[in-house]
Residue, then its C-alpha position, 0 to 999 in steps of 0.5 A: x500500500x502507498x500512502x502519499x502525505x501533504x507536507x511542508x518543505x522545511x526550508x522553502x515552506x512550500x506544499x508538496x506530496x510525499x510518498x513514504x514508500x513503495x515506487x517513485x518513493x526515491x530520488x527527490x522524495x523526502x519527508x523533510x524538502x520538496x522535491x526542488x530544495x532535495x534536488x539542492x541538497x542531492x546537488x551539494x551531497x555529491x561533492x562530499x565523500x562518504x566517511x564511514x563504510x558500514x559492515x559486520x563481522x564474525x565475532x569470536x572469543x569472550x565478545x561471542x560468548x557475551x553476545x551468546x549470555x546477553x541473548x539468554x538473559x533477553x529470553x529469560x526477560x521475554x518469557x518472564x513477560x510473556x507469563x505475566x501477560x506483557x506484550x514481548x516485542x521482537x525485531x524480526x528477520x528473513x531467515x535462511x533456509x537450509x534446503x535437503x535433498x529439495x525439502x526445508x530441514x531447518x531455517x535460520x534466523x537471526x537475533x539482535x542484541x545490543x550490547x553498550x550500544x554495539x549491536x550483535x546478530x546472532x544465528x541458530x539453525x532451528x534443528x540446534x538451539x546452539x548459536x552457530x555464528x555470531x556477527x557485530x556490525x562494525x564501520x570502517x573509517x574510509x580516510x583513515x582505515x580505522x575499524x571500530x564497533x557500529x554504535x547506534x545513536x538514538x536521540 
């Protein structure tokens, strides 16, 4: 479903439709600007370099098994709420699928916990409960080369 929203550009106060999603909700389409004043700033943007390169990698040693108890201790906390009654809210992901022989045997999806702001991804195939890889998002500081942890900010 597309949903288009009268908005007012932030900087030139003029209206202008925005489409939040689905076809034609890219190029020029924002939220924040019209179509004319996001032309502007795409036009600007490109003479910038991107900074940061965004990536994950697999996490071993005592970070894999801190990753490993910090996802138990969510799941105690879930069951704890779902007994009592709360609503147990989950980020969800497409799982991979492990074909055999032409039939799904187990899928593996993925579980995100977040530890002093790092996030973790941590994949289980269904047949083994045993976490099989453990993931933290990391960037890569393109001038410098730099690796460290994603941190997350939320205002």
């Amino acid at each position: 479903m597309t949903t288009h929203r009268r908005r007012r550009c932030a900087h030139c106060q003029a209206l202008y439709s925005h489409q939040s999603s689905g076809p034609g909700s890219d190029g020029l389409n924002n939220e924040i600007w019209c179509p004319d004043c996001m032309a502007v700033v795409n036009a600007a943007l490109k003479s910038v370099p991107v900074a940061v390169e965004r990536f994950s990698e697999v996490v071993t040693g005592a970070d894999r098994d801190a990753a490993i108890l910090a996802l138990h201790d969510l799941e105690v906390e879930r069951a704890k709420k779902h007994a009592a009654g709360e609503l147990v809210i989950r980020r969800v992901y497409a799982p991979l699928f492990y074909m055999d022989e032409g039939k799904i045997t187990a899928t593996k999806p993925h579980e995100s916990v977040t530890i002093e702001g790092v996030s973790y991804m941590i994949g289980t195939w269904s047949d083994n409960r045993e976490p099989q890889e453990v993931r933290r998002e990391m960037e890569r500081d393109l001038r410098t080369g730099e690796t460290r942890p994603w941190v997350d900010v939320w205002d």
